[in-house]
C-alpha positions as CSV (number, residue, x, y, z in Angstrom):
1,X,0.0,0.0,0.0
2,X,3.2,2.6,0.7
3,X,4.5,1.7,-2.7
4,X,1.0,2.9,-4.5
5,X,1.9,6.1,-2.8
6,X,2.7,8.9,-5.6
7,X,6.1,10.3,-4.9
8,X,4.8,13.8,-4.8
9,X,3.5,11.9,-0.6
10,X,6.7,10.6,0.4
11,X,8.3,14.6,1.2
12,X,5.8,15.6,2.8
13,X,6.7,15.8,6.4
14,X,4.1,13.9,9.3
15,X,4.2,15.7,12.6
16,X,7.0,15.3,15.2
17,X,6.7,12.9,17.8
18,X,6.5,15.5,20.7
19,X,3.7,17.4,18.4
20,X,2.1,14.0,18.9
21,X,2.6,13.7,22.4
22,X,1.0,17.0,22.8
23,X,-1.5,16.8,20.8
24,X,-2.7,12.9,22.6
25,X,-2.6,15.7,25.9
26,X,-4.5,18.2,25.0
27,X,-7.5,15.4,24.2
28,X,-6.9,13.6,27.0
29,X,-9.4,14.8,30.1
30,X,-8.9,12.9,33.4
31,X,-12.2,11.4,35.0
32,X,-13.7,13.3,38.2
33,X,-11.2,14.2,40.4
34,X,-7.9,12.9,39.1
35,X,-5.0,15.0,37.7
36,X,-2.6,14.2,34.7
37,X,1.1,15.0,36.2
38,X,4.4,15.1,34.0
39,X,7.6,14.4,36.5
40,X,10.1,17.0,36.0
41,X,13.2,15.5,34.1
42,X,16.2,13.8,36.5
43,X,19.6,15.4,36.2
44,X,22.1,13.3,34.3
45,X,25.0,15.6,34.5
46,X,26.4,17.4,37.4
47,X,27.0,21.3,36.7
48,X,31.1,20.1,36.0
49,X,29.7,18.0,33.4
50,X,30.0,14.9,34.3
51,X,27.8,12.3,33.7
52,X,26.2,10.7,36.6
53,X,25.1,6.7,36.3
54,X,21.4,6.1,36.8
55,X,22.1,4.4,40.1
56,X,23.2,7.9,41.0
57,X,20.3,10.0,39.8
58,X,17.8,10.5,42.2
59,X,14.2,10.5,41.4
60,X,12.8,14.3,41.8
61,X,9.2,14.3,43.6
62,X,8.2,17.3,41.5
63,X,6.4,17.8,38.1
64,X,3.7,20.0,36.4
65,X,0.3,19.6,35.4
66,X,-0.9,19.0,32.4
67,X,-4.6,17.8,32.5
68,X,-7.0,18.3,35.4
69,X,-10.6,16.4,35.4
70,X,-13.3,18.3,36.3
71,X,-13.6,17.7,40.3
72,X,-15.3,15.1,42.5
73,X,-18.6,14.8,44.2
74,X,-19.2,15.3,48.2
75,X,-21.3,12.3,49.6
76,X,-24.7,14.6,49.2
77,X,-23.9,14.7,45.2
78,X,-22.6,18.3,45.0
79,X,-19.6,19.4,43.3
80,X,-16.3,19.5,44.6
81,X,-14.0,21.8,42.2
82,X,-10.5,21.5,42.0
83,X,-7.9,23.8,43.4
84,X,-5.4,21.9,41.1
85,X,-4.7,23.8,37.7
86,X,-3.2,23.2,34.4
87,X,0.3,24.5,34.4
88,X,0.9,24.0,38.1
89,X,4.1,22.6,39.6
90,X,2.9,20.3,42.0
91,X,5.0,18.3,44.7
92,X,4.6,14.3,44.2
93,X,4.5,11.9,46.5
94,X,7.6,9.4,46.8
95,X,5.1,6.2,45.2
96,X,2.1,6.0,43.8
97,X,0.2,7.3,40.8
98,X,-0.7,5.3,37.6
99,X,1.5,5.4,35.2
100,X,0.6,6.2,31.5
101,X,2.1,6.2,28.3
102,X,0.7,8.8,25.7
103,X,2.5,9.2,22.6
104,X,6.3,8.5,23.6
105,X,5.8,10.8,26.9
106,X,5.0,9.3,29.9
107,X,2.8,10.9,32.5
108,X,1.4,9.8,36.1
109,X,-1.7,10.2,37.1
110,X,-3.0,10.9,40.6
111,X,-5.9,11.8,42.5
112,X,-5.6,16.0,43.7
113,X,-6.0,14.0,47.9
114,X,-2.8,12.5,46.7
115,X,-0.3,15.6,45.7
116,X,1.5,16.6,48.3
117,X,1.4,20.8,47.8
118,X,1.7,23.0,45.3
119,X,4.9,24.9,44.3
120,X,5.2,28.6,44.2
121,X,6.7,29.9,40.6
């Protein structure tokens, strides 16, 4: 089926993977009360530049939102909303979270009981 493909197809460029990544993000909504958390990247070189083994690197217990569902419900059925938004840098608890893969990004996901605080930018 590729090689049926006129030649005038073959240049033209498909979208990046992180455009992809992205764009799987954006259409992604969390269900009721759960937010969509991307961990902040772990330091692989020191500031001398050199490169530290991954036994070394430590697992950073921040990251920042990037998809918030639209709150829970109180036990008499009304509303809760979230205090938790989009673009937040949130501190993470050491375990926990379901891990999911969107794109070639992966992203936790929590419930907003479950994030420890958010940070100040």
């Amino acid at each position: 089926a590729i090689d049926s493909l006129p030649s005038s197809c073959a240049s033209i460029p498909g979208p990046s993977i992180s455009t992809m990544s992205k764009s799987l993000v954006s259409k992604f909504m969390p269900l009721f009360n759960r937010v969509l958390v991307q961990r902040v990247a772990v330091e692989t070189k020191t500031a001398s530049g050199i490169l530290l083994p991954e036994s070394a690197q430590k697992a950073l217990n921040q990251g920042t939102v990037v998809a918030v569902g639209p709150g829970g419900r109180a036990p008499d059925g009304t509303k809760l909303p979230m205090e938790i938004k989009v673009g937040d840098d949130v501190l993470l608890p050491e375990y926990g979270g379901q891990k999911v893969k969107l794109g070639d990004d992966e992203y936790t996901l929590y419930q907003d009981v479950d994030l420890l605080g958010i940070m100040s930018k």
